[in-house]
N, C-alpha and C positions, 0 to 999 in steps of 0.2 A: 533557627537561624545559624551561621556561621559566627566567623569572628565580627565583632561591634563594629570594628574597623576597617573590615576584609575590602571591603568594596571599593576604601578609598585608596588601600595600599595596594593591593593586586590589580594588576589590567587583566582583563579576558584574554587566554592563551587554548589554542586546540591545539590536535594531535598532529601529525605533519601526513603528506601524500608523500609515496613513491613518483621518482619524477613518471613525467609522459611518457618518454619513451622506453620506459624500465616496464609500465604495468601496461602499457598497450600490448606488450610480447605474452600476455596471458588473461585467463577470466577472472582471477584470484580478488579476494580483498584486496587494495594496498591503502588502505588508511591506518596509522597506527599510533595507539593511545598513549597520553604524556605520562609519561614516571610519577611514582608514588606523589611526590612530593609538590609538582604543577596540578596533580590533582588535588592534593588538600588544600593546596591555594585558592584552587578556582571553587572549592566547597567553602571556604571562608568567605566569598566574595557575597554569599548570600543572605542578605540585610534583614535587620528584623521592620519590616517595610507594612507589619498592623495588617494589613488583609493583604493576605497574596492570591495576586491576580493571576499566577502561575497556575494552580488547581482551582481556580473560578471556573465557571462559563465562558468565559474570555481566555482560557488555557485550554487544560488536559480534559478530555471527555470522562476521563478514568476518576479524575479527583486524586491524583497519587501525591501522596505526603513529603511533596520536593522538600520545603527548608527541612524535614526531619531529616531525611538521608541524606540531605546539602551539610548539615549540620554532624553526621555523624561520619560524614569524609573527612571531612576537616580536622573531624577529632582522633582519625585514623582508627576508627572502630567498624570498620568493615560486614562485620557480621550483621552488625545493632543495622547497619545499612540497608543490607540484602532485606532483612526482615521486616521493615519499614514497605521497600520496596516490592514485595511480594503479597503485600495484603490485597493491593489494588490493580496490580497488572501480572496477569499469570506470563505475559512474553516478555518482557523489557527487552530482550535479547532481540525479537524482531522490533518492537516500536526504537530502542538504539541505533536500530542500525537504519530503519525505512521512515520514521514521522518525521516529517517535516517541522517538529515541533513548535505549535502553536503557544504552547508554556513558554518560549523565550520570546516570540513578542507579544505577552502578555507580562511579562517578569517584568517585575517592578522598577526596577535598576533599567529597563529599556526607553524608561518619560528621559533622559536625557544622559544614557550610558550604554553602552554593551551590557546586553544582559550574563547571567550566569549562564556559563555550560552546561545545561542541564540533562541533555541530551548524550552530553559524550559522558556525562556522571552516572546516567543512568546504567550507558553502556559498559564504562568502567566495572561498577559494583556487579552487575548482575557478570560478567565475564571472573570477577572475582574469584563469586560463589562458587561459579562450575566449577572453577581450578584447586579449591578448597575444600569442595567436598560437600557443600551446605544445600546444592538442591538437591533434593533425594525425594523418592515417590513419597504421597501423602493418600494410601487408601484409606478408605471409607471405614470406621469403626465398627458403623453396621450398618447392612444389606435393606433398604426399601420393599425389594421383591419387586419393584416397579421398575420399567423397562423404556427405555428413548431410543428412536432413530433420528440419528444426525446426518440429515443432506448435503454433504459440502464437507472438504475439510482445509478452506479455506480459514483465517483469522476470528471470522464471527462463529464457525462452526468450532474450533478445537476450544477454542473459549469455553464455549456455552458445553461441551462434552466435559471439560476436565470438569468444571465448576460442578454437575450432577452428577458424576462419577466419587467425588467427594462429598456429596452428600447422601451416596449411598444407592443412587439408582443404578440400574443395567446401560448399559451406552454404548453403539453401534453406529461409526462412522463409516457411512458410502461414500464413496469417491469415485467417478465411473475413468478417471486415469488410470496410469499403473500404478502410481505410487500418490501416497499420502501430501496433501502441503496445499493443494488448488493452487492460486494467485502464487503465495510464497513460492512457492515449485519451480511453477513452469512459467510464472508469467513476471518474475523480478530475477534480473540477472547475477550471476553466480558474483561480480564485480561490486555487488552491493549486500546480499545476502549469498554467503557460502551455504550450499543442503546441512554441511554437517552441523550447522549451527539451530536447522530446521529439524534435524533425524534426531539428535543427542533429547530437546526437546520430548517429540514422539517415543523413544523409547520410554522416558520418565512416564508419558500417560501409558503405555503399555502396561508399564509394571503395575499403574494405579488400578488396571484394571479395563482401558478403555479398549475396546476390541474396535479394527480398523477393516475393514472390506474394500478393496482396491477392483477395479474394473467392472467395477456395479452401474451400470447407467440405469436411473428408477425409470420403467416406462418401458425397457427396452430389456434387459437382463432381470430384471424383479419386477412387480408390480405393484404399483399403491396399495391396491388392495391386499398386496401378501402382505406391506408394512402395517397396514391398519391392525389385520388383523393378529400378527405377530407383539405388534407394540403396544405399548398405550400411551406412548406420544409421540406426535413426529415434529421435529425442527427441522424445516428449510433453511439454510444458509448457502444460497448458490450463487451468492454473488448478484453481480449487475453484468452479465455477459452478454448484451446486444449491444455491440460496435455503433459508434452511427457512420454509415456511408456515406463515401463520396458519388454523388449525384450528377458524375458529367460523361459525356461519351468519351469512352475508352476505358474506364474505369474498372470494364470486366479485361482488359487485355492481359496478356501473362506477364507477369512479372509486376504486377499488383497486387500488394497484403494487407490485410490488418496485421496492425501493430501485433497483437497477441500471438495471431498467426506464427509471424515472423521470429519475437520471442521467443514463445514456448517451441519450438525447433530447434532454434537455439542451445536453448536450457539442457536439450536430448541430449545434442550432439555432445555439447559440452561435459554431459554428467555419462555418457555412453550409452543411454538408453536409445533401442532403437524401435519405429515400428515401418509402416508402410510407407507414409508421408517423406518427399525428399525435403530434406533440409535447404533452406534459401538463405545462399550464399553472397555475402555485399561484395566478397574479395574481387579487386579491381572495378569495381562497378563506378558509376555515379548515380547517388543515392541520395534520394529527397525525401525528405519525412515529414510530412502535413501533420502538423499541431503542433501547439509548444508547450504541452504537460511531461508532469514527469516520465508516463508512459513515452512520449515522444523523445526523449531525453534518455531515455534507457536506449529504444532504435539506435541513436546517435551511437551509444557507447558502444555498441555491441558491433553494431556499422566499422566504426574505427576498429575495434579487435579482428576483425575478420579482414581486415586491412583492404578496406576502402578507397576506392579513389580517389573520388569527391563528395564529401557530406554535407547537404542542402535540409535546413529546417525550415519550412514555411508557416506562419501563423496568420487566419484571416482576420485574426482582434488588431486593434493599433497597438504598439509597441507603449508597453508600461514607464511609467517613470524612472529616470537612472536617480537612486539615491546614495550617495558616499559616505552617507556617517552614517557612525556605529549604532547610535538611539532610533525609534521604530517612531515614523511620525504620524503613526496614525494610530497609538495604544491607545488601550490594550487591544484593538483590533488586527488583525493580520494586514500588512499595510500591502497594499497595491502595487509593487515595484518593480522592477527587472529584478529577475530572478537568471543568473548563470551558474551553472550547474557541473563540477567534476566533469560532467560527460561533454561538454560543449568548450571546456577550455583544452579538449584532446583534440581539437581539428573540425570545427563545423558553421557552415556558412549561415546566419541565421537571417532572416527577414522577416516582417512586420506587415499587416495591412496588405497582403497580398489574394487573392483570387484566383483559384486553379481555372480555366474555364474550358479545357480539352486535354486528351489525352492519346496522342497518334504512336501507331507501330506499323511493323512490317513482317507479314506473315501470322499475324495475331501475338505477336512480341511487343514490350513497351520499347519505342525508341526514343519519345520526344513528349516534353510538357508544353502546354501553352496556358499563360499567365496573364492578372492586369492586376494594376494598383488600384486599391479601393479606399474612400474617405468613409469614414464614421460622423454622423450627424445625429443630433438628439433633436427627435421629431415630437412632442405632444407629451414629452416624461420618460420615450423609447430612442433607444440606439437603433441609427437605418445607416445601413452599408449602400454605399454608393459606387461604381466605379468609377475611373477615373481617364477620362478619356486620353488617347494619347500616350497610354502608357505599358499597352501590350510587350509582353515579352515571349521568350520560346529556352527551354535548356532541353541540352541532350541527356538521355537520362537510361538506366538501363534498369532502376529499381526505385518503386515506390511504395512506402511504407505509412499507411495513415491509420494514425494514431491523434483522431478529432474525439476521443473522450467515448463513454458508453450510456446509452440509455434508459433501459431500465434493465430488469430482472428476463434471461430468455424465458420468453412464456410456451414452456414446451406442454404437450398432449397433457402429461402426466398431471400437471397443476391445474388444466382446466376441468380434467375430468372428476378432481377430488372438489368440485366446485367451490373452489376456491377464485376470491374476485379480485381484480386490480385497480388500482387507483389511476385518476387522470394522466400523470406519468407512466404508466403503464409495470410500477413497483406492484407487490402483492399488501393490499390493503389488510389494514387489523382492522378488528372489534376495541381494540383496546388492550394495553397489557401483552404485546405481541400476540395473540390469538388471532389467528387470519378466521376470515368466516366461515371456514368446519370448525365446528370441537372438535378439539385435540391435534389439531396442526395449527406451529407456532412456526414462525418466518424469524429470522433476524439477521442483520448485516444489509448489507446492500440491497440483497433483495427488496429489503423492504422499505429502507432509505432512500434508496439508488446512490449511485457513485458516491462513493466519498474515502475518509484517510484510514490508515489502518487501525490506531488507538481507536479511531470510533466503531470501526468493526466489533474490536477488541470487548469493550465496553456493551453493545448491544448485544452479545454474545453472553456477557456476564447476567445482563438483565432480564435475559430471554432464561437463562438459568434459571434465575432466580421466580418468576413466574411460572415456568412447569415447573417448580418443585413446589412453589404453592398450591398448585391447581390438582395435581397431584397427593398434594395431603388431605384433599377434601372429601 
C-alpha cells in the first residue's frame, strides 16, 4: 500500500496532452508524464483495501504486484519499483503505454473514487529504469541444448521467446515483415507507441540471445516441415488477422481498406520503410471509419494527421451510456460506457446505431455512402438489430476505412497441413496446456484466444513459455 491516508488527501492527477493543434503537425507521442513528486502522490493514493481487485481476475491478466510498486513510488524508491515490476510483465513499456487498463476499474478506490494511476505509474517506473540503467540483458546461466521456433513476433510471441530464452533454450523468432514488432509495428500508430520504444526493447532480447528472422513467411519462404524438423518446438503466435468484412455492394470499390491495411502503410510511411504497396492517403479526403474500437480510433488519429477533411466514425451497436463521475459503476467489472478517446477529441464526427447498406462510385472509385438507422431489440435473451424506417441517409465520401473488429486466427495452408485443428471460432484449438493437436506445436495469444488486449497477449505468451519448457524437460 501507499500512504494510510493517501487516498483521502490526494485526488487522482495524470500527465497532461500536447494541445490539438501542436501534435496533429506530427506522429510523435505528446502525452507527457507528472514530475517526481505528482507521482509519489498518486503512489500514495494506493489504500491498503485487504484484497486488491487490481491483480485479481477482475484486473490485470499478468497478476502484477501493483500496491508493491504503488507503495514503492511513494516511497521514492525507484528501483525496489522496477523490480517489483519486472517479475511479472516483461513489457510494462508497451502495456503503459496501449492497455486499456482493466486494474483501474477494478482498483478498489473505483466502488466510489477515481481510482489509482496505475497505468501512468507503470509507465513512469519502467521509463525510469531505461533512463537509469537497470534493464539490462538477463541471459540464460545455462544452455538446454533445446531449441524453439517462435511464429509471430507480435506481444504473445516476444513474451513467450524472452521468457525460454532465459531459461536457457535456443529461440528463433520469424516474422514474415521486414522488421521485428507484428501488431506493435505496423498495426499501433507511432502517436501512441514510438518504434524506439519497441527496437530499445528488441535489442535487450538480442543481447539475451534471441535470434530474430525478418521476411520469413512459414509456408511460403520456409517450410513447416524444415521447422519440425530443425526444432523441437514450435510456438504459433500469429495473432487473430482475419478482419471481418463488410458485406454490401461496393465494398470491393477502390478506395476501401481494412483498418490494418490502412495502418500498417501508415506505420511505413511514417518510419520510412518502403515496399511495393502505395500508401493511402486521408489528406483532404472525407473519411469514414466503420467501428468504434480502438483500432477504429487509431483510423481516426492517423486520418486527422494526414490532414483530413472530414472524419466520420460509424458504429452499428447503439451508443453506450454517458457516465460523468469518476467511480466505475459497474466494479470490479469493466463498466459499459462511452468511451472517447485522444484520437476523437482531435476532430471526428461520431455516430451510434447506424447501418451501412451500399457503397456507390464512379469509374470503380468510392464516391458515396448510403446509410439507415437501426433499433436494437432484445428478442428471447438475444439482441436483434432492426432498421428503422424513414431514416435513410447518403455522405459523400472519398475513403473508407473498416475497422469491425477481427475474427479469428488466418488459417493459412501451413497450419492445416501440420494438422493442426480449429475451434468453432475458428481460433487454433489446444489439447490443453497450450499444445494444439500435433505434439510439439504450441499456439498462444490471439490465435488461440482470438481478439483480445495486449496484457493478455502478454500473459499467454508467458504461460505458453512456461509449458514448453515443461514439456521440454521430460
Amino acid at each position: 500500500m501507499g500512504k494510510a491516508t493517501g487516498f483521502l488527501e490526494y485526488k487522482r492527477a495524470g500527465g497532461r496532452e500536447l494541445p490539438v493543434g501542436e501534435r496533429l503537425r506530427h506522429f510523435g507521442s505528446f502525452t507527457l508524464l507528472p514530475d517526481d513528486e505528482t507521482l509519489n502522490r498518486q503512489g500514495a493514493r494506493c489504500m491498503d483495501c485487504g484484497v486488491p481487485f487490481c491483480h485479481s481476475s477482475f484486473g490485470c491478466p499478468l497478476g502484477n504486484l501493483i500496491p508493491e510498486w504503488n507503495d514503492f513510488v511513494y516511497r521514492n524508491q525507484w528501483q525496489e519499483a522496477y523490480e517489483r515490476l519486472e517479475i511479472t510483465n516483461n513489457f510494462p513499456e508497451f502495456t503503459g503505454h496501449l492497455c486499456p487498463a482493466p486494474c483501474e476499474t477494478a482498483c478498489t478506490l473505483s466502488i466510489n473514487d477515481s481510482p489509482v494511476t496505475i497505468k501512468q505509474l507503470e509507465l513512469a517506473i519502467i521509463e525510469r529504469a531505461f533512463r537509469e540503467g537497470w534493464v539490462v540483458p538477463r541471459p540464460p546461466d545455462r544452455l538446454s541444448g533445446k531449441s524453439v521456433a517462435v511464429i509471430g513476433s507480435g506481444p504473445a510471441g516476444l513474451a513467450a521467446a524472452q521468457q525460454l530464452r532465459r531459461n536457457g533454450h535456443g529461440v528463433t523468432v520469424f516474422e514474415r515483415s521486414a522488421k521485428i514488432g507484428g501488431l506493435l509495428r505496423y498495426g499501433i500508430p507511432d502517436f501512441k507507441l514510438e518504434k524506439h520504444i519497441l527496437d530499445r526493447r528488441l535489442q535487450q532480447m538480442a543481447a539475451e540471445g534471441v535470434v530474430f528472422k525478418t521476411d520469413a513467411a512459414i509456408g511460403e519462404d520456409l517450410s513447416m516441415r524444415y521447422l519440425r524438423k530443425t526444432f523441437d518446438v514450435i510456438l504459433i503466435a500469429t495473432g487473430a488477422g482475419r478482419p471481418r468484412a463488410l458485406e454490401v455492394p461496393g465494398a470491393d470499390l477502390r478506395g476501401v481498406h481494412f483498418a490494418m491495411e490502412y495502418l500498417s502503410r501508415a506505420n511505413c510511411l511514417v518510419s520510412g520503410e518502403t515496399d511495393d504497396r502505395q500508401p493511402i492517403n486521408a489528406g483532404g479526403k472525407n473519411v469514414l471509419v466503420i467501428g468504434g474500437g480502438d483500432t477504429g480510433s487509431d483510423c481516426v488519429g492517423t486520418a486527422n494527421r494526414q490532414g483530413a477533411k472530414k472524419v466520420y466514425q460509424f458504429e452499428i451497436l447503439p451508443k453506450p451510456g454517458e457516465w460523468r463521475h469518476s467511480h466505475n459503476p459497474q466494479w470490479p467489472h469493466r463498466p459499459h460506457i462511452l468511451r472517447t478517446t485522444s484520437s476523437h477529441r482531435e476532430g471526428c464526427e461520431r455516430e451510434w446505431a447506424v447501418m451501412t447498406r451500399e457503397l456507390r462510385g464512379v469509374g470503380g472509385r468510392l464516391t458515396e455512402g448510403f446509410f439507415q438507422r437501426v433499433q436494437w431489440k432484445v428478442e428471447n435473451n438475444r439482441p436483434r438489430m432492426q432498421p428503422v424506417p424513414g431514416t435513410e441517409f447518403s455522405l459523400k465520401l472519398d475513403l473508407v476505412l473498416l475497422a469491425m473488429g477481427f475474427l479469428h486466427v488466418e488459417q493459412t495452408p501451413f497450419l492445416r497441413e501440420s494438422g493442426i485443428l480449429f475451434d468453432e471460432k475458428g481460433n487454433i484449438k489446444t489439447t490443453g496446456n497450450y499444445m494444439t493437436s500435433t505434439p510439439g506445436i504450441f499456439v498462444a495469444g490471439d490465435a488461440h484466444s482470438g481478439p483480445s488486449l495486449i496484457v493478455r497477449a502478454i500473459h499467454h505468451g508467458r504461460q505458453a513459455a512456461e509449458a514448453i519448457d515443461d514439456w521440454l524437460k521430460k
